[in-house]
C-alpha positions as CSV (number, residue, x, y, z in Angstrom):
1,X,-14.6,25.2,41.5
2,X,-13.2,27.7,44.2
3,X,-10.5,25.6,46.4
4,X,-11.8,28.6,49.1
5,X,-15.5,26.5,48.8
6,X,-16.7,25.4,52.1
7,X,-20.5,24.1,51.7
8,X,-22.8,21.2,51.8
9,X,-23.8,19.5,49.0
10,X,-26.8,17.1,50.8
11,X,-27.3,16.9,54.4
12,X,-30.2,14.7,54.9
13,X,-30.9,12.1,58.1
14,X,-32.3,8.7,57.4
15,X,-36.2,8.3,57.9
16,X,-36.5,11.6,59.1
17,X,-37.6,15.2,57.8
18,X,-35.1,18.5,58.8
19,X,-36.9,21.5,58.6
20,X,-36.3,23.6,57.2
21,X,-35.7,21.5,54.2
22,X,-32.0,21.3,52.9
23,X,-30.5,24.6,51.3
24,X,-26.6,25.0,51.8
25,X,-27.5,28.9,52.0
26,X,-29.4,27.7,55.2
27,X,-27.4,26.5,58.6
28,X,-29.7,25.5,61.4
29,X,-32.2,23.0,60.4
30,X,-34.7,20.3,63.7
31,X,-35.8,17.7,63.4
32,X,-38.0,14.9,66.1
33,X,-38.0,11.5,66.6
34,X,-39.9,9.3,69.0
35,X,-38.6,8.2,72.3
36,X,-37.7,4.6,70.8
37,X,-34.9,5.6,68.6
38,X,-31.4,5.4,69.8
39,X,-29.8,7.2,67.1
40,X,-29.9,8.7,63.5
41,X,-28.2,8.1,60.5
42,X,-26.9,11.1,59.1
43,X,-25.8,11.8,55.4
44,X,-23.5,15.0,54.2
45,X,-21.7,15.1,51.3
46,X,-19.6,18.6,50.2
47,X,-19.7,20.4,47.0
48,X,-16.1,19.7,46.9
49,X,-14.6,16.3,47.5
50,X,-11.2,18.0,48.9
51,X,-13.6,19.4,51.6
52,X,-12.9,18.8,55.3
53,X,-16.3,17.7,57.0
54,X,-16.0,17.1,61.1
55,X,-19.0,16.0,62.8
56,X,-19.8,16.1,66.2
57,X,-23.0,14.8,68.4
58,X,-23.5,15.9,71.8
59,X,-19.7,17.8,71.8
60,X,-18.5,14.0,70.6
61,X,-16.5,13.5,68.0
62,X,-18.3,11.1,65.4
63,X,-16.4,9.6,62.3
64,X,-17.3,7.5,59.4
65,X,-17.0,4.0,59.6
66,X,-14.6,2.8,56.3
67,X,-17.0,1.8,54.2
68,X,-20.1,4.1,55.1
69,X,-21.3,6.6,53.3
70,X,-22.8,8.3,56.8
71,X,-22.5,9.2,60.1
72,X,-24.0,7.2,63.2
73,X,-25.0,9.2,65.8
74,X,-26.3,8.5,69.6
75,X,-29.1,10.6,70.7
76,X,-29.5,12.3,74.6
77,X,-32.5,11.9,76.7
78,X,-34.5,15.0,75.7
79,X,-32.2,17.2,73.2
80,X,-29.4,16.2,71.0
81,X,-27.2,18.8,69.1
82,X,-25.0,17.9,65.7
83,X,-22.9,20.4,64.3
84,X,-20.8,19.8,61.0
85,X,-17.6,22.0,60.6
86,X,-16.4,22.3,56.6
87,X,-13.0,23.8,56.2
88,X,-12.5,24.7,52.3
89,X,-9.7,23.1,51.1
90,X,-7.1,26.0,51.3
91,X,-8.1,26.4,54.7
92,X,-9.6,30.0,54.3
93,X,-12.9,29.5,55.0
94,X,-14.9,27.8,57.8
95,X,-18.6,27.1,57.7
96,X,-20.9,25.4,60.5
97,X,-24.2,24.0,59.9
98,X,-26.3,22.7,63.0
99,X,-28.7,20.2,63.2
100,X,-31.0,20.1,66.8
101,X,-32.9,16.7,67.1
102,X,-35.8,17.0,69.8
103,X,-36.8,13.6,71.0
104,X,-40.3,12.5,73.0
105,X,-40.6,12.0,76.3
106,X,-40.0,8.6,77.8
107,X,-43.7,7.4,79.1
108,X,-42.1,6.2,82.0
109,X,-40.4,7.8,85.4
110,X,-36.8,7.8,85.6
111,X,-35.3,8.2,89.0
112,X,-32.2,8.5,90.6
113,X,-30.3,6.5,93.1
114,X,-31.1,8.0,97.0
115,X,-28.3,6.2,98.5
116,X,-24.5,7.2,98.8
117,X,-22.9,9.5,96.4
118,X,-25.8,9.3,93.9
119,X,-27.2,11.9,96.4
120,X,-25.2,14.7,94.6
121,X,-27.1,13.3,91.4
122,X,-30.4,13.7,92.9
123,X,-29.6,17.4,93.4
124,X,-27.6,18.1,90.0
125,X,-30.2,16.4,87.9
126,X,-33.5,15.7,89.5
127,X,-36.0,18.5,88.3
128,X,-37.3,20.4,91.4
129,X,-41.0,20.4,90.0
130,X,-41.6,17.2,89.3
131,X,-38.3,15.3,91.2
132,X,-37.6,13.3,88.2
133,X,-35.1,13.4,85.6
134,X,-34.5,16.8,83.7
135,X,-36.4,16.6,80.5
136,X,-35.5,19.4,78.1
137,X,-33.2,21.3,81.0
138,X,-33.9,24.6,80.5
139,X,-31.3,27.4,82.5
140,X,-32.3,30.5,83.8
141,X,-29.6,32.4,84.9
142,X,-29.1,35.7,86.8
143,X,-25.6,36.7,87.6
144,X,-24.0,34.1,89.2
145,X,-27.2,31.8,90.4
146,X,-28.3,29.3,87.7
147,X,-32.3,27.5,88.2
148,X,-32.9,24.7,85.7
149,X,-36.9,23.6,85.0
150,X,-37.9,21.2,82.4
151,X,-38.9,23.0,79.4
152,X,-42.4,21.3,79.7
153,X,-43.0,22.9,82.9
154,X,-42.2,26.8,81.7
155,X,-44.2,26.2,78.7
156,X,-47.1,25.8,81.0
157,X,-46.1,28.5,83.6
158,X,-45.8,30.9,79.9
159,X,-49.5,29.5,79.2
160,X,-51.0,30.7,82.6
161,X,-48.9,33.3,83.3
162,X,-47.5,36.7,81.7
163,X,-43.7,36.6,80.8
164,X,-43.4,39.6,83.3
165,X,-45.0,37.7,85.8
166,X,-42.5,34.8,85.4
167,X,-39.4,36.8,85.6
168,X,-40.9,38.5,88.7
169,X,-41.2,35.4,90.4
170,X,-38.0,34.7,89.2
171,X,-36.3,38.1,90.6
172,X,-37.9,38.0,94.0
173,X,-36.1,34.9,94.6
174,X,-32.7,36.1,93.6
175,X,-33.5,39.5,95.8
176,X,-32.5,41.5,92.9
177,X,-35.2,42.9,90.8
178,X,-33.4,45.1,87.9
179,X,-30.8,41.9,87.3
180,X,-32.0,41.1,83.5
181,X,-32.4,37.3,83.0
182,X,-31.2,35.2,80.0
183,X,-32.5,31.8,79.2
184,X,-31.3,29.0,76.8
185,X,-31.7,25.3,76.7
186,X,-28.9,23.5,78.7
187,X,-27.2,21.6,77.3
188,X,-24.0,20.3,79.6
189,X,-26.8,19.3,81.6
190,X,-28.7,17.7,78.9
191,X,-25.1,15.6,78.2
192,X,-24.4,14.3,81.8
193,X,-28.0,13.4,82.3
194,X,-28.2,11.0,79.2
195,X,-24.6,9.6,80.5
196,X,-26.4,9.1,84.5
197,X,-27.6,6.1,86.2
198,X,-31.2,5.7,86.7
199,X,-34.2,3.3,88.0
200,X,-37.2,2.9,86.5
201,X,-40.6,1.6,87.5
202,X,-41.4,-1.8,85.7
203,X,-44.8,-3.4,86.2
204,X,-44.4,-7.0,85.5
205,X,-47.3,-9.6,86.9
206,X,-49.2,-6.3,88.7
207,X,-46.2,-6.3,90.8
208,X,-44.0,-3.1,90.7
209,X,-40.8,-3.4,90.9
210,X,-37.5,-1.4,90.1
211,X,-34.3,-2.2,87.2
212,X,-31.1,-0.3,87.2
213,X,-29.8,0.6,84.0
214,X,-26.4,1.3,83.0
215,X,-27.6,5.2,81.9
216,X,-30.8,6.7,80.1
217,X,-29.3,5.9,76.8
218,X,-29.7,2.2,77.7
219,X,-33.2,2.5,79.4
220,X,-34.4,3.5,75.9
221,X,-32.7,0.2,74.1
222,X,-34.3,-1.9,77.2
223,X,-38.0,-0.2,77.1
């Protein structure tokens, strides 16, 4: 065995299929998981023992418990990311392997606080479509102005739409039509939203009524 080795041996999460399925020649696997779970057990073992394996879940840090044989990790509102770093054991080589985990949409409305400073949360991470929580964030940018959408809601504008059309729409309102546009999912956003406050609607003897909850991690656990 090559002390320059730097690769998985089994990555594999509990209850759950990665696609595509495990090969350590292959670095980005997804998976989904209903709105109801909290978090996902995840299993990696190296090829070699003297391997140096560092998780992390949402840009967090995430270590193995003493006696565990995996890793326990949180999951975000909408999208969570899990990247493993190996370092072979002379420290030559690096190798990353990623892991996105798409979770369902919460069948309820979250909303944000109106009163006070959770104004500035209203406007940082309410989507302007449908004024409720981000779900998915996705970022267009175009030089230095930044619009976030749900992904939901640009999946339909795709359906009716041309791609053109979109990105006209999209360059009119930044008065600059040759800027070219990139998009990705956003993430930073995706972070601070699972870590917010929200209020959600809870019908309980046909009366409707509202419960604060520490963040959106914690709505799920209280559903």
């Amino acid at each position: 065995m090559s002390a320059s080795d730097a690769q998985l041996a089994l990555l594999q999460i509990f209850e759950l299929d990665i696609k595509p399925s495990f090969d350590p020649n292959v670095f980005e696997y997804e998976t989904s998981v209903e709105f109801r779970k909290t978090q996902v057990q995840i299993t990696a073992n190296v090829t070699d023992p003297e391997c140096i394996v560092e998780l992390s879940c949402n840009k967090k840090q995430i270590n193995k418990q003493k006696d565990d044989q995996f890793y326990i990790c949180l999951l975000n509102y909408g999208f969570s990311e899990v990247e493993l770093k190996l370092t072979s054991p002379d420290k030559s080589k690096t190798q990353i392997y990623k892991i996105t985990i798409k979770r369902d949409c919460i069948p309820r409305i979250c909303l944000f606080s109106s009163t006070g400073v959770d104004v500035k949360q209203r406007v940082d991470f309410e989507d302007p479509i449908s004024l409720t929580a981000y779900w998915r964030p996705f970022k267009i940018s175009a030089n230095t102005m930044e619009m976030n959408y749900s992904l939901p809601f640009l999946n339909i504008f795709q359906k009716i739409s041309s791609p053109d059309d979109l990105l006209n729409v999209i360059s009119q309102s930044c008065h600059d039509n040759s800027t070219r546009y990139s998009q990705s999912l956003n993430m930073t956003l995706e972070n601070k939203i699972s870590e917010a406050q929200v209020r959600a609607p809870y019908i309980c003897s046909g009366s409707l009524t509202y419960f604060i909850f520490l963040n959106v991690y914690s709505l799920f656990i209280n559903y």
